[in-house]
Backbone atoms as SQL, in Angstrom:
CREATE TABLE atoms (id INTEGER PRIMARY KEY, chain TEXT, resi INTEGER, resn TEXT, atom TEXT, x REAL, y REAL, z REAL);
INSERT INTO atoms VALUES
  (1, 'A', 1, 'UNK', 'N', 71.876, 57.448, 98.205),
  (2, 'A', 1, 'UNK', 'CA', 71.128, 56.889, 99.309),
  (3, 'A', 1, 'UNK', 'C', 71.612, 55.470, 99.630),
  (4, 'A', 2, 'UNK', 'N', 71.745, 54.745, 98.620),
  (5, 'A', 2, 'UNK', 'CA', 72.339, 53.163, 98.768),
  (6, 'A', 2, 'UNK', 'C', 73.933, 53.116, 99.734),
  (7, 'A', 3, 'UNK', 'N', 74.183, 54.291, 99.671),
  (8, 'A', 3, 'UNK', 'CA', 75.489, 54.569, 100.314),
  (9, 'A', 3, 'UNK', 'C', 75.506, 54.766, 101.800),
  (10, 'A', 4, 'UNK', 'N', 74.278, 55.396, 102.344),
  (11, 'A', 4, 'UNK', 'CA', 73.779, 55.507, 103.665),
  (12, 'A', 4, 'UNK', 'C', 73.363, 54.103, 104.219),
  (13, 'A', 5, 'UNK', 'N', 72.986, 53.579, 102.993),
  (14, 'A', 5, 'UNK', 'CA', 72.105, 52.065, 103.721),
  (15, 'A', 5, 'UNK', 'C', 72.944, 51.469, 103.920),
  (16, 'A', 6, 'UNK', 'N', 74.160, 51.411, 103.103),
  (17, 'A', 6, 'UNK', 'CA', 75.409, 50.464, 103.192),
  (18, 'A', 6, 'UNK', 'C', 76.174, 50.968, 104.875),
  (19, 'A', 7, 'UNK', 'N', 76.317, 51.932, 104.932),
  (20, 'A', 7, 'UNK', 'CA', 76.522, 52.271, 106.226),
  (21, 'A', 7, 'UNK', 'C', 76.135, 52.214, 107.354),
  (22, 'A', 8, 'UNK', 'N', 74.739, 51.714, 107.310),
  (23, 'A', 8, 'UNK', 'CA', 74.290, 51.365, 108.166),
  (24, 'A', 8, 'UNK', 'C', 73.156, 52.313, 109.132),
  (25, 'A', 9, 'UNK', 'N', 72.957, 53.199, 108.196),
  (26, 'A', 9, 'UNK', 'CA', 71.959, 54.587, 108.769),
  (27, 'A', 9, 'UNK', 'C', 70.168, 54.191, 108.391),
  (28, 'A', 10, 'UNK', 'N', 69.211, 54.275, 109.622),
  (29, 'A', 10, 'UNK', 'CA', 67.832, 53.950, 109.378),
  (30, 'A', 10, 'UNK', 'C', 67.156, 54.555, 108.379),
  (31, 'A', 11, 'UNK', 'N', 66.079, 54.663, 108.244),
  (32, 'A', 11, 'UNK', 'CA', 65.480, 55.504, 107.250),
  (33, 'A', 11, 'UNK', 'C', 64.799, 56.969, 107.790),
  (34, 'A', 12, 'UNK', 'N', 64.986, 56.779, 108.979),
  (35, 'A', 12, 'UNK', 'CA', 64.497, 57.983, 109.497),
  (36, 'A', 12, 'UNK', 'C', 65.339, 58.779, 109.594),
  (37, 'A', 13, 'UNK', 'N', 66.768, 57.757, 109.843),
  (38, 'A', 13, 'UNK', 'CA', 67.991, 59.034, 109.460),
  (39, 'A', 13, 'UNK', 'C', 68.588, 59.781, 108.450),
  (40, 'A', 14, 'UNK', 'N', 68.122, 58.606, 107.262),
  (41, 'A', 14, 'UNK', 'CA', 68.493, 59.182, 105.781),
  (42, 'A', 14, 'UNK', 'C', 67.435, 60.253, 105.702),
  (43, 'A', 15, 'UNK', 'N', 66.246, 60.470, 106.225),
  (44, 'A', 15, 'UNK', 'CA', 65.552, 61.470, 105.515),
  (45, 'A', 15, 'UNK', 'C', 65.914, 62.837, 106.212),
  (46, 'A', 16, 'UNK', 'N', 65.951, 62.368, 107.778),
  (47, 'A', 16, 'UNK', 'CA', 66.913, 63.563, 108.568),
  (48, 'A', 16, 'UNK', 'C', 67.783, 64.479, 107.070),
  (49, 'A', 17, 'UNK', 'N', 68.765, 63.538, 106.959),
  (50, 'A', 17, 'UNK', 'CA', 70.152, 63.920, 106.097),
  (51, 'A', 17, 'UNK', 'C', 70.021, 64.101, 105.166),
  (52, 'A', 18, 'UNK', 'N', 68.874, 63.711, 104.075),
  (53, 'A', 18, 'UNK', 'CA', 68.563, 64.344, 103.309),
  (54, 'A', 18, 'UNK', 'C', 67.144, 64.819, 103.113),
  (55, 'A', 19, 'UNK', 'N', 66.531, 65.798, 103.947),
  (56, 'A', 19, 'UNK', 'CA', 65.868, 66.322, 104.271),
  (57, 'A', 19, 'UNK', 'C', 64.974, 66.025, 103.018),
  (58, 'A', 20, 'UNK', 'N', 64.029, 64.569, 103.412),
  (59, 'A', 20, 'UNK', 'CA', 63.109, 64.215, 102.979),
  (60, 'A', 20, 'UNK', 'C', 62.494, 63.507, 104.128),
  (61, 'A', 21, 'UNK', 'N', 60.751, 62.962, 103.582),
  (62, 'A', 21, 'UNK', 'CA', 60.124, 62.631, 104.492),
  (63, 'A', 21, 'UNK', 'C', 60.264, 61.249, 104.883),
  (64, 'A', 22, 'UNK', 'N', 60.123, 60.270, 105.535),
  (65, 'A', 22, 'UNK', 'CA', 60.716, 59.237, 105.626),
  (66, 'A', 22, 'UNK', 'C', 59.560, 58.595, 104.765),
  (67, 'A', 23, 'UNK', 'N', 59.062, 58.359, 104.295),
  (68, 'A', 23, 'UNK', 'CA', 57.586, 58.530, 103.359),
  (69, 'A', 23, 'UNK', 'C', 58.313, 58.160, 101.890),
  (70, 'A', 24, 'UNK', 'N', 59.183, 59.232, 101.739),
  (71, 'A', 24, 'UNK', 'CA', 60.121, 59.547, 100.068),
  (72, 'A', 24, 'UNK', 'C', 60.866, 58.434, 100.501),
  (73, 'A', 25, 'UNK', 'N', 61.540, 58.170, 101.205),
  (74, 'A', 25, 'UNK', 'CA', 62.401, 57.480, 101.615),
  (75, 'A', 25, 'UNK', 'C', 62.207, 56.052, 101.466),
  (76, 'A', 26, 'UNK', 'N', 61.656, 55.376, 101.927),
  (77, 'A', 26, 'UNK', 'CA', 60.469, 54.185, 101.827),
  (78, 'A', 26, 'UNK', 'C', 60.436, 53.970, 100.599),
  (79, 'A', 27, 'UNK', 'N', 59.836, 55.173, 99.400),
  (80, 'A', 27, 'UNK', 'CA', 59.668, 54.514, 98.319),
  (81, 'A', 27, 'UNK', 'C', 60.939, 54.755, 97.335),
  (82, 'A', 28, 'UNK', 'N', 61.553, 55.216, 97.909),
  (83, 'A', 28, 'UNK', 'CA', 62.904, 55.412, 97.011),
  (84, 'A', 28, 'UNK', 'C', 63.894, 53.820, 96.868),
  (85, 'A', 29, 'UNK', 'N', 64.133, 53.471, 98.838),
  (86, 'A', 29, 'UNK', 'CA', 64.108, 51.869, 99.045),
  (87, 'A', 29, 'UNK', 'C', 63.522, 51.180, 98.603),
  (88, 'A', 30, 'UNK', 'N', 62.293, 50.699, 97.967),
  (89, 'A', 30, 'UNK', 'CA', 61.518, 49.492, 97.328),
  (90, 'A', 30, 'UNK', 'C', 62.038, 49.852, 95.749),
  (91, 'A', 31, 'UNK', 'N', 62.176, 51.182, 95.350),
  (92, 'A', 31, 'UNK', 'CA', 62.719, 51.688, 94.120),
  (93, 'A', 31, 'UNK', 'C', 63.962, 50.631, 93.835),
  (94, 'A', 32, 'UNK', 'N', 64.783, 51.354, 94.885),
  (95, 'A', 32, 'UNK', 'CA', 66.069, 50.504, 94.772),
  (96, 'A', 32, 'UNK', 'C', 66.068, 48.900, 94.343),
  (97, 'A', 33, 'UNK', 'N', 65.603, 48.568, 95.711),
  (98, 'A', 33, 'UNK', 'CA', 65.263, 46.819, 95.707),
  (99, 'A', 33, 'UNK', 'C', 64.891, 46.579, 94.141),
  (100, 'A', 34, 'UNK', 'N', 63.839, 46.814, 94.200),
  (101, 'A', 34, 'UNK', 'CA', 63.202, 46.234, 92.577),
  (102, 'A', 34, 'UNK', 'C', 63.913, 46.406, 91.690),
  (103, 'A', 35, 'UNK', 'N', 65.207, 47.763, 91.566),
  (104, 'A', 35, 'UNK', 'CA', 65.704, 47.822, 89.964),
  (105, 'A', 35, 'UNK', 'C', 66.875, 46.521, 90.643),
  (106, 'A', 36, 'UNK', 'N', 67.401, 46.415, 91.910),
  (107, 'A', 36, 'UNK', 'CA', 68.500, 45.592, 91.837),
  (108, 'A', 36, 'UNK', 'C', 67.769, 43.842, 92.374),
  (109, 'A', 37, 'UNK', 'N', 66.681, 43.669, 91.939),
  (110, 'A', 37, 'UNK', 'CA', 66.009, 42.246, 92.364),
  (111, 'A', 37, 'UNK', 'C', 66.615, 41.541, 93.544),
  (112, 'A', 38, 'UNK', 'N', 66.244, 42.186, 94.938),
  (113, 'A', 38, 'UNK', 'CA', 66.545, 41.997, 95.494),
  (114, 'A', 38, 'UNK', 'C', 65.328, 42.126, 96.908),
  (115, 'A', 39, 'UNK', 'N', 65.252, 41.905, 97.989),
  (116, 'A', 39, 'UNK', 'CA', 64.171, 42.150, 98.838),
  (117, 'A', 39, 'UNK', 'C', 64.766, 42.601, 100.484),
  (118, 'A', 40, 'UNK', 'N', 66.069, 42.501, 100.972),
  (119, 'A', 40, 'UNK', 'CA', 66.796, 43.606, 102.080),
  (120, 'A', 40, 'UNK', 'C', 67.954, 43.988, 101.766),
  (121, 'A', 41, 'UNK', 'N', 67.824, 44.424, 102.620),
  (122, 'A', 41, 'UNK', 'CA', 69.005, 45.300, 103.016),
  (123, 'A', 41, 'UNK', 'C', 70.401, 45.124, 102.655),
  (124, 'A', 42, 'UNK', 'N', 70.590, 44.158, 103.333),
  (125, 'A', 42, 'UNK', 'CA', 72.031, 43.212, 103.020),
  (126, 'A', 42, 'UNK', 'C', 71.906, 42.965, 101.724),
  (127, 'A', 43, 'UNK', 'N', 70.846, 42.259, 101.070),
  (128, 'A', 43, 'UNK', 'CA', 70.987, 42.012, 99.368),
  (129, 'A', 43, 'UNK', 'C', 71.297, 43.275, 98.817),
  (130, 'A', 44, 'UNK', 'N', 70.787, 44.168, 98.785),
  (131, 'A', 44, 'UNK', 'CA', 70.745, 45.666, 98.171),
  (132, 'A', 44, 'UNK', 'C', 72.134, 46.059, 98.583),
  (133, 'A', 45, 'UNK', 'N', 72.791, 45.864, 99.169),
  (134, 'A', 45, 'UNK', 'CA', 74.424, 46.106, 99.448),
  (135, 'A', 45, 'UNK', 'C', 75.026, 45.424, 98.874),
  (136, 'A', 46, 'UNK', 'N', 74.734, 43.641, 98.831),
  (137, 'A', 46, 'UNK', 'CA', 75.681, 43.190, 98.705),
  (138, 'A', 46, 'UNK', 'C', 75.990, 43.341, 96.875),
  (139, 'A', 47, 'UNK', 'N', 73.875, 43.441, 96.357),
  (140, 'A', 47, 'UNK', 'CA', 74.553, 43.393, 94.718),
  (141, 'A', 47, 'UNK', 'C', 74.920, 44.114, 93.845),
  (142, 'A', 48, 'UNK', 'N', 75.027, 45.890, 94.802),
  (143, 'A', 48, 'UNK', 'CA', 74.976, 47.103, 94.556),
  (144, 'A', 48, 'UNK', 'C', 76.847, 47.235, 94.502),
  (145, 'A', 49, 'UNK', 'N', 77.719, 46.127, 95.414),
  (146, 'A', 49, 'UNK', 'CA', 78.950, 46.427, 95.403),
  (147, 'A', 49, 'UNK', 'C', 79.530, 45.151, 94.328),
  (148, 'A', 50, 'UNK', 'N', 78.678, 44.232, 94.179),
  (149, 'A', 50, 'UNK', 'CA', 78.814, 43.398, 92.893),
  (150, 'A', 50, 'UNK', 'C', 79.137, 44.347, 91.503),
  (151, 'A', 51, 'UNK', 'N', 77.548, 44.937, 91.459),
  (152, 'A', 51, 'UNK', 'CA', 77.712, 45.737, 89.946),
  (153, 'A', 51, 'UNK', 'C', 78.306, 46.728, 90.408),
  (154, 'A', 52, 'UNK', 'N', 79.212, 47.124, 90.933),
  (155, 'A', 52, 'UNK', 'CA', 80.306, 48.290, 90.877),
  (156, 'A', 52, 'UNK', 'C', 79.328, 49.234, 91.134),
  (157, 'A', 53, 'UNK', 'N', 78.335, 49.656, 91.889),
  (158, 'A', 53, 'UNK', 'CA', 77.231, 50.684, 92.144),
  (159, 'A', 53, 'UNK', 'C', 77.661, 51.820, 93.257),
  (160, 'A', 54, 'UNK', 'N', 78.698, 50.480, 94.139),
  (161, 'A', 54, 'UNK', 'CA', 78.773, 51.882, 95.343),
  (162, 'A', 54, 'UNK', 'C', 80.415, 50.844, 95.664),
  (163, 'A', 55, 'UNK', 'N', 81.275, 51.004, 96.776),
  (164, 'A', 55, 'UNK', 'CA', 82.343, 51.162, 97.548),
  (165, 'A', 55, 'UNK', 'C', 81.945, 50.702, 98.779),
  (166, 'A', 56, 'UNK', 'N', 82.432, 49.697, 99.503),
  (167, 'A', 56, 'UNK', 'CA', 82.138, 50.412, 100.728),
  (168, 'A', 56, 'UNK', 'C', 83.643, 50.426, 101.290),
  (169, 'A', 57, 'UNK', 'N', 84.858, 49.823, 100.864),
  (170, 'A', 57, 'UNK', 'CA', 86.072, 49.896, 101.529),
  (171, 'A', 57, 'UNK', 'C', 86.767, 50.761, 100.904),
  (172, 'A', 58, 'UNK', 'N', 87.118, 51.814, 101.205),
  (173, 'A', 58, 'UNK', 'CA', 87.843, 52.903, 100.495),
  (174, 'A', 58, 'UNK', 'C', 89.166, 53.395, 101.447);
């Protein structure tokens, strides 16, 4: 999912794509945030490609 956000896709689209409710979605994002202490979007990218978590230039 951190991989969609990095891309730049809403949350209504991640749940589209992975056919969840945007509801799951929501709390999956604050999930995220909190394990990587962080509070948007951009942080959650930027410290997710810090700790080697995701790619985004491939």
């Amino acid at each position: 999912m951190l991989n969609l956000i990095a891309r730049g896709y809403r949350r209504k689209e991640i749940a589209s794509l992975l056919q969840l409710s945007p509801h799951t979605i929501v709390n999956h994002i604050r999930h995220i945030y909190e394990k990587l202490e962080v509070s948007s979007r951009n942080e959650a990218v930027y410290e997710a490609c810090q700790q080697g978590l995701i790619r985004i230039y491939e």
